[in-house]
VOBA-1610 file (N, C-alpha, C; in pm, whole numbers, padded with zeros to 5 digits, always signed):
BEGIN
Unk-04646+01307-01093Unk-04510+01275-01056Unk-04424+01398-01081Unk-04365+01389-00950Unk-04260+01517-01013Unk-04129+01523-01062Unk-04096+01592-01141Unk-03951+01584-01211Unk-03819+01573-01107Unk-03821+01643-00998Unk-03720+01650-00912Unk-03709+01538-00842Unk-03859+01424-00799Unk-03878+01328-00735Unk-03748+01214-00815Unk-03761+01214-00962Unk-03710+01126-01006Unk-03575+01150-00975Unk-03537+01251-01024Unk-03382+01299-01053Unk-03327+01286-00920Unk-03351+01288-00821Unk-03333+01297-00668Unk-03316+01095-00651Unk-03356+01046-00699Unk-03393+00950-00690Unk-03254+00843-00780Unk-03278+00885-00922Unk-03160+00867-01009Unk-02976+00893-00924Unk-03021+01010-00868Unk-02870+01031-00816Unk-02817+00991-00716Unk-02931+00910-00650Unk-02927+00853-00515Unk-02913+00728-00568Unk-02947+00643-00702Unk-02888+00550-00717Unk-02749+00576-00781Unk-02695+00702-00878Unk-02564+00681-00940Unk-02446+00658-00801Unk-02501+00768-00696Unk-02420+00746-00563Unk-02360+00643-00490Unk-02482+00555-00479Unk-02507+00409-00426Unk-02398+00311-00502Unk-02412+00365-00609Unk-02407+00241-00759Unk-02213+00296-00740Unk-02174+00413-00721Unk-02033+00448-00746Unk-01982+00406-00596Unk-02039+00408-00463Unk-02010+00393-00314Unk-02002+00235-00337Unk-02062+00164-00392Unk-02094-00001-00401Unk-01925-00037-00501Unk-01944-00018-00610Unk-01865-00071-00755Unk-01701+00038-00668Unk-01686+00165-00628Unk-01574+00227-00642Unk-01461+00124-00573Unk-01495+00107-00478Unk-01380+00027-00375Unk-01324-00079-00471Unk-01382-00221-00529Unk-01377-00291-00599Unk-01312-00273-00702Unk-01327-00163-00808Unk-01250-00101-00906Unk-01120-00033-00886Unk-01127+00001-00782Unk-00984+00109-00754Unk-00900-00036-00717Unk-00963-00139-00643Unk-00848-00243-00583Unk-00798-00292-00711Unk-00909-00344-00823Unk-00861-00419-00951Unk-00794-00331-01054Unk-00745-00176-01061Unk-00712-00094-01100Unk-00546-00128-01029Unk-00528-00074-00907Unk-00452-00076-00818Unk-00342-00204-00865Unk-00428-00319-00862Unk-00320-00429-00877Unk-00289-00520-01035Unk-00400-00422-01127Unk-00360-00448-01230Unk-00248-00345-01325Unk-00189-00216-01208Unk-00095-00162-01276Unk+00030-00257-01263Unk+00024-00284-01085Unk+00114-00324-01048Unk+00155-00465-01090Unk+00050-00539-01117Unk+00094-00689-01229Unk+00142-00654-01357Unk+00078-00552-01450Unk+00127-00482-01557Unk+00325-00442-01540Unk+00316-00374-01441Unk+00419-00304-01390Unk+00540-00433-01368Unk+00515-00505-01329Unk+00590-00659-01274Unk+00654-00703-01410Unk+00531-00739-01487Unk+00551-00806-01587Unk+00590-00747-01723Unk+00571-00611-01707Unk+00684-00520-01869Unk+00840-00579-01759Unk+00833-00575-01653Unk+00966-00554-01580Unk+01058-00657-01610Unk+00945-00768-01602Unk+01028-00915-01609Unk+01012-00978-01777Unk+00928-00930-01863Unk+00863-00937-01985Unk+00855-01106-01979Unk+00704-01135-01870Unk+00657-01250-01841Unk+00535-01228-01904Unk+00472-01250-01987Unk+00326-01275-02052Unk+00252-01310-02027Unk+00243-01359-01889Unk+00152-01490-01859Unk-00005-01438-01855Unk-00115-01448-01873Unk-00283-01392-01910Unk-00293-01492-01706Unk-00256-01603-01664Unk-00328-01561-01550Unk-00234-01491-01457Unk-00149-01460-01464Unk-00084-01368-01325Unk-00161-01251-01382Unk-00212-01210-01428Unk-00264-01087-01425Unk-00366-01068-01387Unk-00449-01215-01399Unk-00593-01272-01367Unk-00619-01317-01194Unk-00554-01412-01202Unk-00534-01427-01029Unk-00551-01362-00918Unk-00411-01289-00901Unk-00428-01161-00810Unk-00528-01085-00811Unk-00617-01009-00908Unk-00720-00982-00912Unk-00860-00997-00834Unk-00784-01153-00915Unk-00965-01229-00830Unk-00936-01248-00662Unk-00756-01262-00635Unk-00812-01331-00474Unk-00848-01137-00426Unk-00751-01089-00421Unk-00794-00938-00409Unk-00953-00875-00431Unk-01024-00971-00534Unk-01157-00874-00490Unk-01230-00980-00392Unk-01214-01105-00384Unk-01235-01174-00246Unk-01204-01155-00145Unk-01109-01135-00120Unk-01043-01082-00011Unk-01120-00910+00054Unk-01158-00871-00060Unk-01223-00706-00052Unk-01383-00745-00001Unk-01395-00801-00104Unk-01572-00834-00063Unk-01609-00920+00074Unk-01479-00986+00125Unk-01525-01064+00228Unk-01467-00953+00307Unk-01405-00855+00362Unk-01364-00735+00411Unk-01516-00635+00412Unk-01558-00614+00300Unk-01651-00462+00308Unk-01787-00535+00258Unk-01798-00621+00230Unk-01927-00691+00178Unk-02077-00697+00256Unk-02039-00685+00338Unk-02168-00667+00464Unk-02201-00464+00454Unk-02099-00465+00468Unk-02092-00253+00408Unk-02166-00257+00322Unk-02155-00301+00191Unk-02210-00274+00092Unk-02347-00350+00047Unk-02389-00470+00136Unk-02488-00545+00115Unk-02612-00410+00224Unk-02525-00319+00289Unk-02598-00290+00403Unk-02644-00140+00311Unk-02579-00086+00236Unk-02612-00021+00180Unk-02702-00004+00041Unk-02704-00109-00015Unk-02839-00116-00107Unk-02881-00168-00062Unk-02921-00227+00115Unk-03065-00250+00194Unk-03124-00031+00166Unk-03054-00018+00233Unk-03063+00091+00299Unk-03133+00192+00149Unk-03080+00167+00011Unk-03128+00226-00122Unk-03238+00186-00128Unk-03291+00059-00152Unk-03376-00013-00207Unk-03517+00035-00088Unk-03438+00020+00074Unk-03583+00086+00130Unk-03619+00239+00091Unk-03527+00280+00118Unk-03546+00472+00064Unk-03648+00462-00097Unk-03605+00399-00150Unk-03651+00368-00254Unk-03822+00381-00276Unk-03823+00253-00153Unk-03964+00198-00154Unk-04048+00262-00070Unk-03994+00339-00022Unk-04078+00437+00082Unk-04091+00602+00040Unk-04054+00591-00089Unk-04085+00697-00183Unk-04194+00649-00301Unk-04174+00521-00330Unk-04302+00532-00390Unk-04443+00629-00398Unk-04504+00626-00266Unk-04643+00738-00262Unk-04575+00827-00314Unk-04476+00853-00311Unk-04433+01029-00345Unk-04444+01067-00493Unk-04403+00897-00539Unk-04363+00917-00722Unk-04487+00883-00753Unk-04605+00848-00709Unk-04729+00795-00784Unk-04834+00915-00746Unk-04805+01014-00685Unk-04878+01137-00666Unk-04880+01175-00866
//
């Protein structure tokens, strides 16, 4: 097995793994300043307005890009598996 096989391999999943999770994070980032931001404004406390929005927002995201991203760890997982012979040399 070769050393580069793996590492080539590793970075092709950190890629995958940051192209998959980034969108998702930046939205729950995005609207948890702006609930933050709302609520020092109005000094409302509430634990679910901060929760809520969140969740319909990453529904709303995943039913938007979810086929994208289901299509893309098809697309890892075969690369993947069609490197095998390569890593068992």
């Amino acid at each position: 097995m070769n050393d580069t096989v793996v590492i080539d391999i590793a970075r092709d999943a950190i890629f995958t793994c940051a192209l998959v999770a980034g969108p998702i994070m930046l939205i729950v980032l995005l609207v948890g300043v702006l609930v933050g931001i709302f609520q020092a404004a109005t000094s409302i406390n509430e634990m679910t307005l901060s929760f809520v929005p969140k969740l319909i927002m990453v529904v709303l995201l995943l039913t938007a890009i979810g086929s994208w991203q289901i299509q893309l760890l098809v697309d890892f997982a075969t690369h993947v598996f069609q490197r095998i012979p390569e890593v068992a040399r």
